[in-house]
C-alpha positions, 0 to 999 in steps of 0.5 A: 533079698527077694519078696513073695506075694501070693495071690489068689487063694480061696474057698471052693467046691469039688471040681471048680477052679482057682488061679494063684499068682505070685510076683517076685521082687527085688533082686530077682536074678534073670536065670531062677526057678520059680514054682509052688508047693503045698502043705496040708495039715498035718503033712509034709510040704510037696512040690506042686510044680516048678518053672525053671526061667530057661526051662521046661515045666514041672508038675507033681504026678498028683495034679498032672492034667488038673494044674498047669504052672505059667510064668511071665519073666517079664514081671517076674511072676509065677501062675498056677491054673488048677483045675478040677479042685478035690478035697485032698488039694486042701492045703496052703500054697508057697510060691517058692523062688530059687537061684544060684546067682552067686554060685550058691543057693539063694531061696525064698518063700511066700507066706502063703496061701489057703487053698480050701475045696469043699461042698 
């Protein structure tokens, strides 16, 4: 098994920012990706970005050049910088972890957290 914890989250106005973090533990697997994704109300969940450990970054077009996702293998831990923060990034963020260390998918989410922008 492997545990989320979330971070960060919050309320903020148009244009500011927030950081999420989120530490893994337990029997974290060295070769994973780790990422987040978001769900608003009354919307399906999406992807916001993803960080393979041996690999590059991913973001959604949506928050290309506002978000940036970081990682530190070293603590097992996943970051998302956001940046200008708009209405429409309202939603609850899921830190999500996924590997295949036993050559089948294992995946495991956070329980999330609220991400609010209004003035």
């Amino acid at each position: 098994q492997v545990q989320l914890v979330e971070s960060g989250g919050g309320l903020v106005q148009p244009g500011g920012s927030l950081r999420l973090s989120c530490a893994a533990s337990g029997s974290v697997f060295s070769i994973n990706i780790m990422g987040w994704y978001r769900q608003a109300p009354g919307k399906e969940r999406e992807l916001v970005a993803t960080f393979p450990s041996r690999g590059s970054r991913n973001h959604a077009d949506s928050v290309k050049g506002r978000f940036t996702i970081a990682r530190d293998n070293a603590k097992n831990m996943v970051y998302v910088e956001m940046n200008s923060l708009q209405p429409e990034d309202t939603a609850v963020y899921y830190c999500n972890y996924r590997d295949w260390r036993l050559g089948d998918l294992r995946e495991y989410w956070g329980q999330g957290t609220q991400v609010s922008v209004s003035s």
